[in-house]
N, C-alpha and C positions, 0 to 999 in steps of 0.2 A: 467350221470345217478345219482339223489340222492339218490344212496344206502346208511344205516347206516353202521361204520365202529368203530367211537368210542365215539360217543356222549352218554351219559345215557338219561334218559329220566324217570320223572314221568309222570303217566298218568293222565291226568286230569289237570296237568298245565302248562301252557305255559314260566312261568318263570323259566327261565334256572338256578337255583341256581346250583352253583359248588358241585358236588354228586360225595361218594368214589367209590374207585373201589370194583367190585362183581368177583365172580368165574364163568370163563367164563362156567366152565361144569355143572354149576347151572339152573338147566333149568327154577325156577320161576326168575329169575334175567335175562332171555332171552325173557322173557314176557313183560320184563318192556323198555326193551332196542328199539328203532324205528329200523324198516326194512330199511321205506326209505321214501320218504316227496313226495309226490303226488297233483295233483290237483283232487278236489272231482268235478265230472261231472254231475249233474242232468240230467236223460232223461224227456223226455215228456211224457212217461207211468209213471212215480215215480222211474224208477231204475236210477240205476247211477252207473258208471264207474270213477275207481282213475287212469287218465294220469301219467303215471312213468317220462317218459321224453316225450321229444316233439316225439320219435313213438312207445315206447311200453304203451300200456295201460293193469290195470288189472279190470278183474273183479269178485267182490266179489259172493258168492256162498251162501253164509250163512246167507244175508241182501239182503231184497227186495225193502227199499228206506233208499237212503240219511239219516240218525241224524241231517243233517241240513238244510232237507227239500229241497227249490227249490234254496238255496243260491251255488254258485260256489264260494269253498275256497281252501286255499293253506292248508294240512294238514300233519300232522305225523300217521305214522300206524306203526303196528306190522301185518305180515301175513304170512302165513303159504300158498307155493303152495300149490294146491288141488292135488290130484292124476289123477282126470280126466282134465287136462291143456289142450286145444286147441292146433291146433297140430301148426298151427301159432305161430312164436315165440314174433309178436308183440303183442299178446292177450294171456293173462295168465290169467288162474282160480287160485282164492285167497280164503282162509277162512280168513279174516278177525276177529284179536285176538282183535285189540283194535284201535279207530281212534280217534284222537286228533288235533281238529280245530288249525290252527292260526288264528291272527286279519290278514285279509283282507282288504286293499285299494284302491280305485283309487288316484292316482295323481291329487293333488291340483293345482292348475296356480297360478302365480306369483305374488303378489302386491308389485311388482320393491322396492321401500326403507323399505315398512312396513313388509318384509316379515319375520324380525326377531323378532317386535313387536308382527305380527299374527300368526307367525310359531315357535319362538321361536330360541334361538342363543343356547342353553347349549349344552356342547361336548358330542359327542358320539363316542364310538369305535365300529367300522366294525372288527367281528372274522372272521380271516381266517378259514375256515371250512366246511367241508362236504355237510351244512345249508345252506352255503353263495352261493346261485348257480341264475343265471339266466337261464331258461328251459320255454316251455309252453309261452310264453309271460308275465313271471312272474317273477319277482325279488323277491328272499326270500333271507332276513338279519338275521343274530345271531348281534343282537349290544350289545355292556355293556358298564355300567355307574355306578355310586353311586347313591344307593339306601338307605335311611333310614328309619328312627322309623315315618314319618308322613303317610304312606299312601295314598300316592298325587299319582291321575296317570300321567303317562310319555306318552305325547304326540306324535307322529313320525308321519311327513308329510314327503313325496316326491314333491317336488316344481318341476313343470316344465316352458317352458317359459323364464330361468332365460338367457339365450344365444339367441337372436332371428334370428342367422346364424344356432342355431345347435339344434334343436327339442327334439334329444337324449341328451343332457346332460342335467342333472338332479340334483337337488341338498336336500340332506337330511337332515331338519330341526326336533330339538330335543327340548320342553317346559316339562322341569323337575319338573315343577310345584311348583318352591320352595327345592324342593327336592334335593339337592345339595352336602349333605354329608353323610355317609356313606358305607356301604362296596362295593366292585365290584358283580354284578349280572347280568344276560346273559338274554336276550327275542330274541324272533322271531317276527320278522312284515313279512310281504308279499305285494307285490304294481302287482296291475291286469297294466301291461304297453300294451295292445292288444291296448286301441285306441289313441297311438300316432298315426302321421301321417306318413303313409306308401311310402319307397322309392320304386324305382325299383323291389328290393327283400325283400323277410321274414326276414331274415336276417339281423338285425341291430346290430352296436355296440355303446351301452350304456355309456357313462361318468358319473360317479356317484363322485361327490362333498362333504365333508363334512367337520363340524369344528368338531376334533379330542382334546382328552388333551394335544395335545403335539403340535396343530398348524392345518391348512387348510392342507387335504388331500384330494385324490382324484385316482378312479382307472377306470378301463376301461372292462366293461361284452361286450361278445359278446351273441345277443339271438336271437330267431328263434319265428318270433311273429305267433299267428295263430286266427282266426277269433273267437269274442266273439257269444256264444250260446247260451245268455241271459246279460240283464241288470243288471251290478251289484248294487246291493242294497245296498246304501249308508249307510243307517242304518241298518247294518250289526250287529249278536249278537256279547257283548264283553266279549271272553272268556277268559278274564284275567282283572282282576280290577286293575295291576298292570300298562298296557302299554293299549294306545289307541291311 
């Protein structure tokens, strides 16, 4: 379950820059903090429901549609149970304090030699963390890199295809746009992984590949994929000029 635990969080940006510590008994500094990272669920009426994990869902009380309309994203929230909570422990009534998009992907396919010409080679670090979770059919990353004074967005593909034995392995290509020096800085991406192809069970375990600053790494999610409820839209909003 991506409950928050120690991440900080502004609201309104997706780039993770390194933020001091606050007084945990400060209650506007509890505002700012994420609960827990959800998948935003559009209904077919206009409501929509945020998936906690792959079975509890919550739903908000205080919001009658989606901020992002009919798109399904991977996002951050602050919320507060409601006092009238369903008595179901997998459906929980929320007031929703504050919700904060990430970028959103589907996975790229492969162009076997050209894939670091079209995807880009520059290293990226995978943060251990709270963030880094595979739930939902969904892979959500904290990566960090160098960040500088130009303003270039950082590109992040998930390549698949790249093993033609193994569907699930995956490999995460990073185009810094130039952008190569400067300080360490933290983003979120998110990859919709629902339409790989499906084994026997929901149930897959993921290999995730990357080039890292210190050499090719690579580690292993296990996820629980579940049927997509809509087309994702490619052209998705970019709520960060920073990472795309």
């Amino acid at each position: 379950m991506a409950r928050q635990h120690l991440l900080f969080s502004v609201v309104g940006a997706v780039l993770l820059m390194m933020l001091p510590s606050c007084d945990n008994d400060n209650d506007s500094s509890e505002l700012l903090r994420p609960t827990a990272l959800v998948t935003v669920c559009p209904n077919v009426d206009g409501s929509f429901i945020m998936q906690l994990d792959d079975d509890t869902q919550l739903v908000p009380t205080n919001l009658k549609t989606s901020p992002f309309g009919t798109k399904e994203v991977r996002a951050l929230v602050n919320y507060t149970e409601a006092n009238a909570s369903l008595q179901d422990k997998k459906v929980i009534n929320v007031e929703v304090n504050w919700l904060d998009s990430i970028r959103t992907k589907l996975p790229v396919e492969t162009l076997g030699e050209q894939d670091g010409i079209m995807y880009g080679d520059d290293p990226v670090e995978i943060v251990h963390d709270w963030v880094t979770v595979a739930e939902d059919g969904y892979l959500t990353l904290r990566i960090r890199t160098l960040w500088g004074d130009t303003h270039a967005t950082h590109v992040l593909n998930l390549v698949s295809g790249t093993n033609p034995e193994d569907p699930y392995e995956l490999e995460l290509r990073h185009d810094a746009n130039g952008d190569e020096n400067g300080r360490w800085g933290d983003a979120l991406i998110a990859f919709n992984l629902n339409k790989l192809p499906r084994a026997d069970s929901d149930i897959a375990k993921i290999k995730l590949k990357w080039n890292s600053f210190s050499g090719d790494k690579s580690t292993v999610f296990e996820i629980k994929m579940r049927p997509l409820k809509q087309e994702m839209d490619l052209n998705n909003i970019l709520y960060s000029k920073y990472i795309e």
